[in-house]
C-alpha positions in Angstrom: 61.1 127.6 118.0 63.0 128.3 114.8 61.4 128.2 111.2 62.4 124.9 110.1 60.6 123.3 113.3 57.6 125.6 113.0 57.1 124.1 109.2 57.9 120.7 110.6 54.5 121.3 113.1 52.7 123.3 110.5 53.2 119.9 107.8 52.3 117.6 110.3 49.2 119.4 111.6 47.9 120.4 108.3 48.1 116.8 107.1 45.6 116.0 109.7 43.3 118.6 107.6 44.2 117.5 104.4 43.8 113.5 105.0 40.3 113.2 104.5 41.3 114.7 100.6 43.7 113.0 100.1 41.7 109.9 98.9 39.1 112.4 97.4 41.1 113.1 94.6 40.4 109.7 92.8 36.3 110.1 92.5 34.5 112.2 90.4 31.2 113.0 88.8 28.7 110.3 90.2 25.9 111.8 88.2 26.7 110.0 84.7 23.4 107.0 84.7 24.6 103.3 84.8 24.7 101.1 81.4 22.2 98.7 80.7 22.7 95.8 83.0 25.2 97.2 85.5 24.5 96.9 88.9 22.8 100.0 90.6 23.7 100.9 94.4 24.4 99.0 96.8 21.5 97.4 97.6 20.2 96.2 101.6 21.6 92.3 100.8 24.7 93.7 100.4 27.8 94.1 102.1 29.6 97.8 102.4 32.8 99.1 101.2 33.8 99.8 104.8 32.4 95.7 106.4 35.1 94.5 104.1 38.4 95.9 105.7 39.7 93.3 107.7 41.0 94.7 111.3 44.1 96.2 112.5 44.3 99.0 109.9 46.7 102.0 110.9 44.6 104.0 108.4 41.1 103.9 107.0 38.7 106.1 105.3 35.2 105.8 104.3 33.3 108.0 101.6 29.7 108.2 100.3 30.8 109.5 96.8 27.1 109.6 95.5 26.0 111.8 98.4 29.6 113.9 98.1 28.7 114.4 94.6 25.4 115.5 94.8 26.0 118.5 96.6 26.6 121.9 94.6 30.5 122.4 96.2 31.2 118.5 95.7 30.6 118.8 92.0 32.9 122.0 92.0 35.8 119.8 93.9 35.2 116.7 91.9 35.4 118.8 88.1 38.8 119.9 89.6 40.2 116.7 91.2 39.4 115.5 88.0 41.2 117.5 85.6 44.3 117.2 87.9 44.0 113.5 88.4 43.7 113.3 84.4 40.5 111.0 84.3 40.1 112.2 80.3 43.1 109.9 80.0 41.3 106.7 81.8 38.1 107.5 79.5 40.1 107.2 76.5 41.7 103.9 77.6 38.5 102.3 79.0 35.7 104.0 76.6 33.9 105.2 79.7 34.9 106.4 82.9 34.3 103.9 85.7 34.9 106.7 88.5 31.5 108.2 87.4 29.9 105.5 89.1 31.1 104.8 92.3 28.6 104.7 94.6 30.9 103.9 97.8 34.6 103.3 98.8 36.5 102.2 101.6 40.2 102.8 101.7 42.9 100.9 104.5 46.6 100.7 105.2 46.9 97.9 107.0 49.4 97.5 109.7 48.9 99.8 112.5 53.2 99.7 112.9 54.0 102.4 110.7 57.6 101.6 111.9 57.0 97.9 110.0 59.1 97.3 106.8 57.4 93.8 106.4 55.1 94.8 104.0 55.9 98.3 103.2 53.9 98.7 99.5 50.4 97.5 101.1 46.9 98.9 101.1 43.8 97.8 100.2 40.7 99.8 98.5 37.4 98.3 98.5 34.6 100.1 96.2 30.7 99.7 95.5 29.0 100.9 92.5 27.0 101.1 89.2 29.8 98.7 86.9 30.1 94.9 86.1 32.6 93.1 86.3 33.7 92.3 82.6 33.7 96.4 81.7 35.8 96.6 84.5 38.5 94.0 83.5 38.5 95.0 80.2 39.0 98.7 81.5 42.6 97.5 83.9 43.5 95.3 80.7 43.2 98.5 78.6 45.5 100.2 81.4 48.0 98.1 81.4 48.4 97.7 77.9 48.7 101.3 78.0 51.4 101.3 80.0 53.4 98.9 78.4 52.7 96.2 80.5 51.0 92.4 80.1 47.7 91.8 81.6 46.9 88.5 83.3 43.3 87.4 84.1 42.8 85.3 87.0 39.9 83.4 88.8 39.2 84.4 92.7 35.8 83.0 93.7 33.0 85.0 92.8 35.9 87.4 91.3 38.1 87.8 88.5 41.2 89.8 89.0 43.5 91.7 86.7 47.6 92.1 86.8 50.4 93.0 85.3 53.1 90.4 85.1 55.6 92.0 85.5 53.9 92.2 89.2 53.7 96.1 89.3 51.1 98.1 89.8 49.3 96.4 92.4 46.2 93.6 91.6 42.3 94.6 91.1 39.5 92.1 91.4 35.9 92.8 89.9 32.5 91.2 90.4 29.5 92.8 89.5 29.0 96.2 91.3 32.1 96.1 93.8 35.9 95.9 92.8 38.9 95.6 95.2 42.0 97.1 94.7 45.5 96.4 96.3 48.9 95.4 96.7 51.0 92.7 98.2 49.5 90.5 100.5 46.9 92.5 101.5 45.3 91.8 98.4 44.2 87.9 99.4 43.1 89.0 102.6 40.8 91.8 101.3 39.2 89.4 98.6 39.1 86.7 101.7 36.9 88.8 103.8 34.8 90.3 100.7 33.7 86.1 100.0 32.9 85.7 103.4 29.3 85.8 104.5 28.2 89.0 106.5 25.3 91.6 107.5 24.1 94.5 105.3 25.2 96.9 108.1 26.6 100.4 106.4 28.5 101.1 109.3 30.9 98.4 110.4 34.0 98.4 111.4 35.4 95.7 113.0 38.7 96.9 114.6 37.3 98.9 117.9 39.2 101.8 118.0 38.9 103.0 114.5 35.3 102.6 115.4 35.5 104.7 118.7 37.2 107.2 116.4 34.5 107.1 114.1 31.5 107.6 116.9 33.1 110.3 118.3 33.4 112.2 115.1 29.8 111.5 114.5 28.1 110.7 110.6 29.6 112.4 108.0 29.7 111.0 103.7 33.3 111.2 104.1 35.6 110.1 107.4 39.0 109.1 108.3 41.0 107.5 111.0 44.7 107.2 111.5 46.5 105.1 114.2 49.7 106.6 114.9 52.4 104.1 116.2 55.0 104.5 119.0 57.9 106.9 117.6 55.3 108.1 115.0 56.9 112.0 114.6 60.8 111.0 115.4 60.7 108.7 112.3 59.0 111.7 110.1 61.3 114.4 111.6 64.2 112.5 111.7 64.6 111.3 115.1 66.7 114.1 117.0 66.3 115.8 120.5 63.6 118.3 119.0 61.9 115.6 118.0 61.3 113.2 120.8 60.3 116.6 123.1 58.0 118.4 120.6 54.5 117.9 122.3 53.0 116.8 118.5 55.2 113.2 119.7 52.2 112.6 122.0 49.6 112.6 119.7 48.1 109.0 119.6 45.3 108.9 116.7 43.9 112.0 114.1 40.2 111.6 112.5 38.6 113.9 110.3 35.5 114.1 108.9 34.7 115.7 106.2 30.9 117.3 104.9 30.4 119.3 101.6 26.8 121.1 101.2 27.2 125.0 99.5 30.5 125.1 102.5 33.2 122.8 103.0 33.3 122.0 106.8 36.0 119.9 108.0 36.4 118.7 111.2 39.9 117.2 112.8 40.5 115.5 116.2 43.6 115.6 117.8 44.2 112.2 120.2 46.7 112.9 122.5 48.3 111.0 125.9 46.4 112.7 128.3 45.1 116.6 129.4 48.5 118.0 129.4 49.8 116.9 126.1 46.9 118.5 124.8 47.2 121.6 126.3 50.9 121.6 124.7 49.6 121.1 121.5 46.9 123.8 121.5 49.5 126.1 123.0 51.8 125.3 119.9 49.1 126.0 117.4 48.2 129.6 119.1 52.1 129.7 118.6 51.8 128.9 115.0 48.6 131.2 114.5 51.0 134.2 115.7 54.0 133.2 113.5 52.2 132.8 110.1 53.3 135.8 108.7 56.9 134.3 109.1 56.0 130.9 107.1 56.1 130.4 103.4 52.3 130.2 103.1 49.9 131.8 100.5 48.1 134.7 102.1 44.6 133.2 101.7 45.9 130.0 103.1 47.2 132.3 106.0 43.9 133.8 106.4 42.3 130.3 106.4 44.4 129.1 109.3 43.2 131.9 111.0 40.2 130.9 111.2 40.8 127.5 112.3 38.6 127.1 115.4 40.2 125.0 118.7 38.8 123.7 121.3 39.9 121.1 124.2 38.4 118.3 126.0 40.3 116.3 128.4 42.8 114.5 126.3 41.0 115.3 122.7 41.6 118.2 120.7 39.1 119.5 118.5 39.8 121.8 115.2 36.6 123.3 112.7 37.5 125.1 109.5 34.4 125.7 107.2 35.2 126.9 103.5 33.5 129.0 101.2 34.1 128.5 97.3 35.7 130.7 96.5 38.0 130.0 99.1 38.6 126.5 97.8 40.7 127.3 95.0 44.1 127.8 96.6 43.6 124.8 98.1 43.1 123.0 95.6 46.0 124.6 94.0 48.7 123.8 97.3 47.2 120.1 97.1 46.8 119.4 93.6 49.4 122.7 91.5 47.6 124.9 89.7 
């Protein structure tokens, strides 16, 4: 296997550890208290985040922010995330910082066709928390304007959504404690389901195999899915011979779940066709683990994967990497710079 291949496996595999942070790096600090007259958390007549994603996502993540952010390592990640995201900037623009008080978020890319180049610019994000909904238009008025752009308000049911007319930049919608974010026509269909009636139940998901996913990895304040399409890895590594026989081709769906106490253990399942595709793959990663040394990777980082813990049943991989503090900081600083 020559170098550029290994870093080809060693990107795609360590993308699958990296997803569940990916979203991460947008919330910060839930300890500031709510203003007078904003909604507090999400209360048991209410609908979650995660009941609000319509089906037939190729990805979606769910994250418990409050209870992230309560523990002593989530703090440490969030002050980081936060400086490199540049929240003092959105603080400024709003006069508070709305990401303090996120209680709950939901993230989704909708079509499970990553191949599709119908609508290529969609997502949706769906989020609960301690805000009203005039602070928050104001606040995506403020950012546009900021920007250089022309806020328009608009009526949508119960919410009032905020855009740029120039038509960049995606739309967000605000009602009292929840917002929804998105672009193209996703954006409808998000606010669709969110005025629909429905239960109170934390943990729906209402497209099956995300939520088979999401049993298997058990409970966890932060978890995501991913539905890789047909062709998934010959489209990201450019469709030649290599490609279509590397074993990483049979991988079918990752999930991760993510829990942050005084450690950082993450958790990553590996989908694949059957037994023997699986048996490939772990035989590639001990085949990685022995060719580090030869890959451009920051020795701590090296010493990380390391430790990277693999185990196999049936058709399912399983990988367990728990972090230490001090051991978060490079990265931080791979994901984010320094």
């Amino acid at each position: 296997m020559t170098t550029n291949e290994q870093s080809i496996h060693l990107g795609v595999l360590g993308a699958s550890l990296v997803v569940a942070v990916w979203v991460f790096g947008a919330q910060w600090r839930a300890n500031e208290p709510a203003t007078h007259g904003v909604a507090h958390s999400p209360t048991t007549d209410q609908r979650s985040p995660l009941s609000i994603i319509p089906p037939g996502s190729a990805f979606l993540l769910s994250a418990d922010l409050r209870t992230l952010l309560r523990s002593p390592l989530g703090a440490v990640i969030a002050e980081r995330l936060g400086r490199s995201a540049g929240t003092s900037s959105l603080v400024e623009s709003c006069g508070f910082d709305p990401l303090t008080r996120l209680d709950q978020l939901a993230l989704a890319v909708p079509s499970a066709k990553l191949g599709a180049q119908e609508h290529p610019e969609d997502f949706g994000i769906v989020a609960r928390g301690r805000f009203n909904a005039a602070e928050i238009a104001r606040c995506a008025e403020a950012a546009i304007a900021a920007r250089g752009g022309e806020a328009i308000r608009t009526p949508h049911g119960s919410f009032e959504s905020v855009r740029d007319r120039s038509g960049s930049g995606g739309e967000i919608a605000s009602k009292d404690g929840m917002v929804v974010v998105s672009g193209g026509s996703y954006f409808r269909e998000l606010l669709n389901s969110a005025e629909s009636p429905g239960g109170p139940d934390e943990q729906v998901v209402r497209d099956a195999r995300h939520a088979e996913l999401r049993r298997v990895l058990g409970p966890g304040p932060l978890l995501a899915t991913w539905l890789l399409g047909e062709g998934w890895f010959e489209r990201i590594a450019g469709g030649d011979t290599n490609a279509r026989l590397s074993p990483l081709s049979t991988l079918k769906a990752l999930s991760a779940r993510l829990d942050v106490g005084r450690t950082a253990r993450l958790v990553v399942l590996l989908e694949c066709a059957d037994g023997e595709s699986a048996l490939r793959i772990s035989s590639l990663l001990g085949e990685l683990r022995s060719s580090l040394d030869a890959l451009p990777l920051d020795p701590a980082l090296a010493g990380m994967a390391m430790r990277i813990t693999v185990s196999q049943t049936g058709a399912r991989l399983k990988l367990e990497l728990e972090l230490k503090q001090a051991e978060l900081s490079p990265v931080l600083d791979t994901l984010l710079g320094p």
